[in-house]
C-alpha positions as CSV (number, residue, x, y, z in Angstrom):
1,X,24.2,116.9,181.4
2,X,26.6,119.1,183.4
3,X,28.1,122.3,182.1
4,X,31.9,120.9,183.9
5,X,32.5,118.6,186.5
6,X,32.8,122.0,188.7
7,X,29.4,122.7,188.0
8,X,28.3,118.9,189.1
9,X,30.4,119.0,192.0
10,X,28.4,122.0,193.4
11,X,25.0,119.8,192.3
12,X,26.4,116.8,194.2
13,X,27.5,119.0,197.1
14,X,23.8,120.3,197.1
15,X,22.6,116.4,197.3
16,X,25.1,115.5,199.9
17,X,23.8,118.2,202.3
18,X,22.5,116.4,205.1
19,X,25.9,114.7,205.4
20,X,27.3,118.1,206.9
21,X,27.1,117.7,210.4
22,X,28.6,114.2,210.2
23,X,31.7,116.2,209.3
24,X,32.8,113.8,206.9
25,X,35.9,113.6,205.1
26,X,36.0,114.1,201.2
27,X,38.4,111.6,199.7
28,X,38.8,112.6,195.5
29,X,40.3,110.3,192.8
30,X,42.4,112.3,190.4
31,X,42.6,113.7,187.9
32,X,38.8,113.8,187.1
33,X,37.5,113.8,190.3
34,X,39.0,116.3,192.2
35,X,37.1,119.1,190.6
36,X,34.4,117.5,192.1
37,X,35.2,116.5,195.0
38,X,36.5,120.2,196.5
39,X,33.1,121.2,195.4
40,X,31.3,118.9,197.3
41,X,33.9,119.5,200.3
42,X,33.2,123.5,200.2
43,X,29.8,123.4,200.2
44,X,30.0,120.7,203.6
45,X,32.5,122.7,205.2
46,X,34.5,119.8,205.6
47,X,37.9,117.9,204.9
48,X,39.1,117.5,201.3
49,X,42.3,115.2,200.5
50,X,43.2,112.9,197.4
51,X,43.2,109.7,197.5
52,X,45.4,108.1,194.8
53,X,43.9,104.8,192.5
54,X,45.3,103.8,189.4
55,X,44.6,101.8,186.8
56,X,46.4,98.7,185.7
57,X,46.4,98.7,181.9
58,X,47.2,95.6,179.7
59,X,51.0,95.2,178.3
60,X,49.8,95.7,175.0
61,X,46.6,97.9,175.2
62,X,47.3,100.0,178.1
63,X,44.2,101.9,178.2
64,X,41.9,98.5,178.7
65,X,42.1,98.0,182.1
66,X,41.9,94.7,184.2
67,X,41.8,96.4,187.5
68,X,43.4,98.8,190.1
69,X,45.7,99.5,192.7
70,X,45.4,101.8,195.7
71,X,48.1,103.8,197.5
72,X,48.2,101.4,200.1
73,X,48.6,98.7,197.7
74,X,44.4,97.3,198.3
75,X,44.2,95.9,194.6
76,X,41.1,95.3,192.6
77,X,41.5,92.6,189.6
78,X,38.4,91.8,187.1
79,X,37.2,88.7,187.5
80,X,36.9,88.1,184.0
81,X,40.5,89.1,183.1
82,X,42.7,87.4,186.1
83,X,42.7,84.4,184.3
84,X,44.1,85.6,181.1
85,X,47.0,87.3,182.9
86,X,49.9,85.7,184.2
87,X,51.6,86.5,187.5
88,X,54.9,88.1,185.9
89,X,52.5,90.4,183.5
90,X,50.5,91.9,186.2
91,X,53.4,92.6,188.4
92,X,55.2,94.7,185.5
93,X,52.5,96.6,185.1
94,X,51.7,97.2,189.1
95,X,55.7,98.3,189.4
96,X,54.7,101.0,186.4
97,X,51.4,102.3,188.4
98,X,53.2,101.9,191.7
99,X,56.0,104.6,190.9
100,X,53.3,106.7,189.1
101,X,51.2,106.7,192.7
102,X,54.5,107.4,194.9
103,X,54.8,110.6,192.2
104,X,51.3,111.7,192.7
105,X,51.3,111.2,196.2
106,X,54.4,113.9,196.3
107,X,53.1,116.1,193.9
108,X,49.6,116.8,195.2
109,X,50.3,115.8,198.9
110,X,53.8,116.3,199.3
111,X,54.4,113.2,200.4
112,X,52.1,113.2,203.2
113,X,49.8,110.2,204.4
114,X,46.4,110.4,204.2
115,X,44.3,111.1,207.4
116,X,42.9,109.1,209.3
117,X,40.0,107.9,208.5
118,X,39.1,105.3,211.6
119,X,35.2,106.4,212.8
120,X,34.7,108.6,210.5
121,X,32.4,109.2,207.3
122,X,34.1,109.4,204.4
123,X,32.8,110.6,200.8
124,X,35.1,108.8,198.3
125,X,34.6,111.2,194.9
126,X,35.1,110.9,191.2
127,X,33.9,112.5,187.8
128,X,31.4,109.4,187.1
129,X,31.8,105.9,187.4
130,X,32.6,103.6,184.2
131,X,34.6,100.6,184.6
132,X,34.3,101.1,188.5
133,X,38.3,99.8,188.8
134,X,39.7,102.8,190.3
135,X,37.3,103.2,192.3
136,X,36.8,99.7,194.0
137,X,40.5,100.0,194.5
138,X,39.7,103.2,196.8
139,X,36.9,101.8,198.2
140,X,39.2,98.5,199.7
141,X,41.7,101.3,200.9
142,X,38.8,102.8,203.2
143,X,37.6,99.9,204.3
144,X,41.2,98.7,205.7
145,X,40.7,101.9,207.9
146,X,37.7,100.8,209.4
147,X,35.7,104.2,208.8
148,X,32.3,104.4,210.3
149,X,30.7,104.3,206.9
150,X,31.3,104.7,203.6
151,X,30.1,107.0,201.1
152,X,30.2,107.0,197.3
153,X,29.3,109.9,195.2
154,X,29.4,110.5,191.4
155,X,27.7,112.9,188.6
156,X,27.6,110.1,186.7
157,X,27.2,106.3,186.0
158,X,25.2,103.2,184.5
159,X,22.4,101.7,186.2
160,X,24.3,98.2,186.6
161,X,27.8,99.8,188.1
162,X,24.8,101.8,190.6
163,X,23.8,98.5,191.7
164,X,27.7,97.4,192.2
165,X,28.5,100.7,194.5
166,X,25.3,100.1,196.1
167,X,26.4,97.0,197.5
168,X,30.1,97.5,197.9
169,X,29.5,100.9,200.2
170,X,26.8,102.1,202.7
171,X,25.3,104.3,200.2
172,X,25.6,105.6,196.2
173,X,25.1,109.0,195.5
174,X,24.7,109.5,192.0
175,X,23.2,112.4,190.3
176,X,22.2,111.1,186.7
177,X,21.9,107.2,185.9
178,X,22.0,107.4,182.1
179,X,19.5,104.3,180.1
180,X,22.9,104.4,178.1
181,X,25.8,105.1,179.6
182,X,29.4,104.3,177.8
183,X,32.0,106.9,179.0
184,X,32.4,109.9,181.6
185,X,32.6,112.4,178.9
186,X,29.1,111.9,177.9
187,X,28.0,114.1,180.7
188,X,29.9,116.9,180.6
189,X,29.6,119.4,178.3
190,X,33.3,120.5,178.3
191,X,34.9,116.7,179.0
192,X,38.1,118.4,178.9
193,X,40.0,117.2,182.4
194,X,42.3,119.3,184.7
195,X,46.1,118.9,183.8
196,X,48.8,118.5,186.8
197,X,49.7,121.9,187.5
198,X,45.7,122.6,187.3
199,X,45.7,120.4,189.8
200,X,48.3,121.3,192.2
201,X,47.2,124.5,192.0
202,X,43.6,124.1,193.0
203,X,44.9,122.0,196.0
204,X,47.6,124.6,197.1
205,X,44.6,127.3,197.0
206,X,42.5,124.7,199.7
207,X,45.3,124.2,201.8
208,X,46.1,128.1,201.7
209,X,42.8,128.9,202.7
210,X,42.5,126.3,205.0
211,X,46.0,127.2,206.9
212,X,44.7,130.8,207.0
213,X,41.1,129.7,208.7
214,X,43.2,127.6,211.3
215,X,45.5,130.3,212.3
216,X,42.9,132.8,213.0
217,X,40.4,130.2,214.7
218,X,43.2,129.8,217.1
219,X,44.5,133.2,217.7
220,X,41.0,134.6,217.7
């Protein structure tokens, strides 16, 4: 169990260590993940951005999912659900998650595309791993960009979903694999997630620091 998820992010940072001089990129699913994620990214010195997945809820029981959608639009549907949606019902509810991404995208990247991320290792980040929707969806998004590998890394998730990332990405890196595992929470001992501002605010400090390092690497 983890104290917070920034407490697992600097464990996970700690287990990621020999991925520092790939200088990888540190991609983080918000909300839960990005705690994480800049963790792990200041403890490999290296690039931290979020990348935005959501979830695509049923009509009438909005927080069952039956998939994902990306920023780019790379879509993840559950097998086992496709067929009990019709075409009409999953394209309301993608319109819904597709303004809420174009908002998120503004608010914690103003607006900004995400790197490039062609040749490159990339670290795709969250606060565990439950239904694995979101991040398939993210995973499909990096793949499009032809990186040279792909790495997934979680505090958290079940020993069947390990199996799943294993063989959907290069490699899994996941702390604790719990006999029982039915929700993100369970590891933490304060569950309680970052709100927006939180959020904002923690990326404004990166990019602040990050300017600053820039500016004097050049002029010094």
């Amino acid at each position: 169990m983890f104290k917070n998820r920034r407490n697992a992010g600097l464990q996970l940072g700690l287990e990621l260590e020999k991925q520092r001089s790939a200088t990888p990129i540190v991609l983080a699913i918000p909300r839960g993940g990005v705690e994480v994620g800049c963790e792990v990214a200041r403890h490999l010195d290296c690039e931290f951005a979020v990348v935005i997945a959501r979830k695509l809820g049923y009509l009438r029981q909005p927080k069952a999912s039956f998939g994902a959608i990306a920023e780019d639009g790379s879509l993840y549907l559950n097998p086992r659900a496709k067929g009990r949606l019709s075409k009409s019902e999953i394209e309301k509810v993608m319109k819904k998650e597709k303004a809420e991404i174009a908002r998120c995208v503004k608010a914690y990247r103003n607006g900004e595309p995400l790197a490039s991320l062609k040749n490159r290792v990339v670290i795709v980040v969250d606060d565990g791993v439950e239904t694995g929707s979101t991040i398939f969806a993210a995973i499909e998004l990096c793949k499009k960009q032809r990186p040279e590998r792909i790495i997934v890394a979680a505090p958290a998730c079940g020993n069947e979903m390990y199996r799943i990332l294993k063989s959907k990405v290069d490699d899994a890196v996941i702390l604790e694999i719990p006999h029982s595992f039915y929700g993100v929470s369970q590891v933490y001992e304060n569950p309680e997630v970052l709100s927006d501002s939180e959020i904002k605010k923690i990326l404004k400090k990166w990019e602040t620091k990050h300017t600053l390092e820039e500016s004097q690497y050049k002029t010094g």
